[in-house]
C-alpha positions as CSV (number, residue, x, y, z in Angstrom):
1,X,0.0,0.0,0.0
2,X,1.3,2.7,-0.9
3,X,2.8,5.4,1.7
4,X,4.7,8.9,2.6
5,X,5.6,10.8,6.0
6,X,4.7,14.4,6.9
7,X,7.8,15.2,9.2
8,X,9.4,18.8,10.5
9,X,12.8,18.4,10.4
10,X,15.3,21.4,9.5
11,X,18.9,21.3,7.8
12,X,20.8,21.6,10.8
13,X,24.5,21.9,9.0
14,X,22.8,24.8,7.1
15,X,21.6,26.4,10.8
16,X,25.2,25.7,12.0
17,X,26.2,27.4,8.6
18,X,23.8,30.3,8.8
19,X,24.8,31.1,13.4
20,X,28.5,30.9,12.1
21,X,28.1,33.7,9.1
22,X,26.0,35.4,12.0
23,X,28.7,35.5,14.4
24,X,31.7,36.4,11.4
25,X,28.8,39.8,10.7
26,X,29.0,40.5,14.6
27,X,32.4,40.5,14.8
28,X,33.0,43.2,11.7
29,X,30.0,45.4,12.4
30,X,30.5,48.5,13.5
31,X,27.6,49.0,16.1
32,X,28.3,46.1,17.9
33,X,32.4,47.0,18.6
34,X,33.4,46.1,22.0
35,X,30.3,45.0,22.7
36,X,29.7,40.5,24.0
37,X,26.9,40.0,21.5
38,X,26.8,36.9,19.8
39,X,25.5,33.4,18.6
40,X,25.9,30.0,20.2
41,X,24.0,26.8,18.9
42,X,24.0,23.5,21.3
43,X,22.0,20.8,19.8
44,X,19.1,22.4,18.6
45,X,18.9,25.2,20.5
46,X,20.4,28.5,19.8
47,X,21.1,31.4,22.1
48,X,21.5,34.7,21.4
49,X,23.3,37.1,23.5
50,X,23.5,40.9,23.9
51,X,24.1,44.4,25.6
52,X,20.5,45.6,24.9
53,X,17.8,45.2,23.6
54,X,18.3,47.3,20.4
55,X,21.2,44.6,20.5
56,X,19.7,42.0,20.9
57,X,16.9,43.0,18.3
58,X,19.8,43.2,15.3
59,X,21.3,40.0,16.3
60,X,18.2,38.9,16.1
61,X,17.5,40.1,12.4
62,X,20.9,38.7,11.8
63,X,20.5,35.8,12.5
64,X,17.2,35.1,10.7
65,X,18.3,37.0,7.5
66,X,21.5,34.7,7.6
67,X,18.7,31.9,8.0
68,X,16.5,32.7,4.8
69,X,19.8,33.3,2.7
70,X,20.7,30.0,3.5
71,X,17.7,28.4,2.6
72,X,16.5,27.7,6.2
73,X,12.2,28.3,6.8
74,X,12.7,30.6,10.1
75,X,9.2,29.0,10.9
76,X,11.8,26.3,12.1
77,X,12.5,29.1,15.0
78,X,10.7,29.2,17.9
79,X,11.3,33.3,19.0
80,X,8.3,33.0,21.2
81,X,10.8,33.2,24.8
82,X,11.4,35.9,26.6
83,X,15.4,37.8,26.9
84,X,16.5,36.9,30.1
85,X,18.6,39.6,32.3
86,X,22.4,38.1,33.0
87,X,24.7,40.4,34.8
88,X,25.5,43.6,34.1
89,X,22.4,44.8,32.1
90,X,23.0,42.0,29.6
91,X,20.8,40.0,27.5
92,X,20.4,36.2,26.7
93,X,17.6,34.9,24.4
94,X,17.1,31.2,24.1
95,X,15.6,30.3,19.8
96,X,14.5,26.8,19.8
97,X,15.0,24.7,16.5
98,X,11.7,23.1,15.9
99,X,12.3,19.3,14.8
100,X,9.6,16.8,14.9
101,X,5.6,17.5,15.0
102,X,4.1,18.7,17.8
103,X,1.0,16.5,18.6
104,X,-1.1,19.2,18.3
105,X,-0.4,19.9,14.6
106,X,-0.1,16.5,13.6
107,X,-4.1,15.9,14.6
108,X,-4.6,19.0,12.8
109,X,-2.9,17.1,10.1
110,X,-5.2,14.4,10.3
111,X,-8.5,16.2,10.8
112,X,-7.6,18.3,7.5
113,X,-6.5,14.8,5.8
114,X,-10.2,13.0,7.2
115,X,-12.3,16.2,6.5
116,X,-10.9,16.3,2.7
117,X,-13.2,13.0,1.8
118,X,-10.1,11.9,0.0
119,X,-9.3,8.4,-0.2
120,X,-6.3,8.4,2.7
121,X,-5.8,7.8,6.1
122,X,-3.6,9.5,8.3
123,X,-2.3,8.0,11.3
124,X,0.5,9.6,14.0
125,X,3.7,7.8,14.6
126,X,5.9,9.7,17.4
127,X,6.5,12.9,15.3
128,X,5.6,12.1,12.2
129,X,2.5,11.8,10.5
130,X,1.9,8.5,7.8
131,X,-0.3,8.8,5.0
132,X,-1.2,5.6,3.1
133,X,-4.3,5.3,0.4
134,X,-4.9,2.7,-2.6
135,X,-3.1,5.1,-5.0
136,X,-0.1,7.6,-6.0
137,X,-2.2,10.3,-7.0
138,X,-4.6,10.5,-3.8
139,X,-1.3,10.9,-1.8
140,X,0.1,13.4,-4.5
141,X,-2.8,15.3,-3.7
142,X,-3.2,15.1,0.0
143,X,0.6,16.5,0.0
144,X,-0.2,19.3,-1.9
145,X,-3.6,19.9,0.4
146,X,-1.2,19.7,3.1
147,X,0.9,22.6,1.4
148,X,-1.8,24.7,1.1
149,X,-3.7,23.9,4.5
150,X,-0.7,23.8,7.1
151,X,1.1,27.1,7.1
152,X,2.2,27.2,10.2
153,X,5.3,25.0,9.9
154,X,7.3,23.6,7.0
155,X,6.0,20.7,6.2
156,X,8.2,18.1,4.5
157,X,7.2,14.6,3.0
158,X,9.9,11.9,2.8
159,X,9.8,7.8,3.1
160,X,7.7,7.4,-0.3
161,X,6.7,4.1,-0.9
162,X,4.8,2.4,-4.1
């Protein structure tokens, strides 16, 4: 039967690529001489650091402009914490690398998959989402209702199977 997975899983040698041009653009730019900003990525977490918060807002931009050029969907990024204070009026902001589905967008996955009449079914596998049907053209088109449905996150489809 045949068979593909919805997964959410970024390039991370491109991320690594993208917080290490980040970090080079620190270093030469003139508004941040003398100053600690800068990038650090840990598994898939990356934290930013900074003087201020007008600081901390450019790395910021850098970092996500250095993302796009390098082909990397910044809905990957999760820019939803807070800065925290460190010592001496500095700034720290922790950007999570999204990797895997989230169980509350892969049953949005399978309600828009089940409410589409098509002739698939959807079931959730850890974090991932497999869709099998009878034939190749109902799963080309449920990925390409996925595409258009799920814009919160990018959506890749890997694992095809005749």
């Amino acid at each position: 039967m045949p068979s593909f997975d919805t997964v959410l899983e970024p390039d991370l040698v491109e991320v690594r690529n993208a917080v290490d041009q980040s970090n080079k653009e620190i270093g030469t730019r003139f508004d941040f001489k003398g100053s600690d900003a800068k990038v650090e990525l840990k598994d898939k977490e990356i934290t930013l650091f900074a003087d201020n918060d007008l600081q901390l807002k450019n790395v910021t931009d850098i970092v996500l402009g250095k993302m796009a050029k390098r082909g990397v969907d910044i809905r990957f990024l999760d820019l939803t914490a807070t800065p925290e204070k460190m010592s001496h009026d500095k700034l720290k902001q922790k950007v999570t690398v999204k990797a895997g589905i989230e169980s509350d967008l892969a049953k949005k996955i399978q309600k828009a998959i089940k409410d589409s009449k098509m002739k698939v079914q959807a079931s959730i596998q850890g974090d991932t989402v497999r869709v099998s049907g009878a034939k190749r053209d109902d799963l080309q088109a449920a990925m390409a209702l996925l595409k258009k449905t799920v814009t919160e996150a990018p959506l890749s489809f890997n694992n095809f199977r005749d």
